[in-house]
N, C-alpha and C positions, 0 to 999 in steps of 0.2 A: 351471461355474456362474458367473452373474455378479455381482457387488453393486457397488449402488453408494453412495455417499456422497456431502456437500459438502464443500467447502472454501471458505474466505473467501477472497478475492480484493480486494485491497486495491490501489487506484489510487494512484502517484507524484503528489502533488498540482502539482509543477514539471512533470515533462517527458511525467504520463501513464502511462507504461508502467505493465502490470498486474502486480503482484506477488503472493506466499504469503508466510507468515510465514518460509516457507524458503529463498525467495528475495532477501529484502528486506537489503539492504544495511547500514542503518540506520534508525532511529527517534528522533523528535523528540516529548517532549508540550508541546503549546501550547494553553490555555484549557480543556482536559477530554478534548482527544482525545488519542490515537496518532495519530501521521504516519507512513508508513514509505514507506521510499526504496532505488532502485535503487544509487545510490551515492554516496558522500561530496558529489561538487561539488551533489547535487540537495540534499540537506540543508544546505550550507552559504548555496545560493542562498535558503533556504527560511529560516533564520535570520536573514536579512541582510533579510528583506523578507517576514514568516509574514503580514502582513493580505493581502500580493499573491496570498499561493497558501491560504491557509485555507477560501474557498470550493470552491475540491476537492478536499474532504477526503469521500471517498466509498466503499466495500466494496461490494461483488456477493457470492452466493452462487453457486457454480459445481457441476453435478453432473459426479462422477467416477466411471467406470467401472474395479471393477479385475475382470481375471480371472481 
């Protein structure tokens, strides 16, 4: 049998790469959102300069299949 589900899929707003809450390295909030981030240096680039990357700040809904 198969089912499926979503999962939120959360964009690195520095480097892009698509992350899960379970993959996400770290998180930052800035002005009302979550940030979440593949690794420290992206968070740190991300604090040092949040107006440069706060425009993508973005989530997808992703369906998953388990069997």
């Amino acid at each position: 049998m198969t089912h499926s589900h979503e999962r939120t899929i959360y964009i690195d707003p520095v480097c892009g790469m698509e992350l899960s809450l379970e993959t996400a390295a770290d998180e930052v909030a800035y002005e009302g959102h979550t940030y979440y981030f593949c690794a420290a240096v992206c968070r740190e680039a991300f604090e040092a300069a949040p107006e440069r990357y706060a425009h993508r700040h973005h989530r997808t809904k992703q369906k998953e299949n388990d069997q």
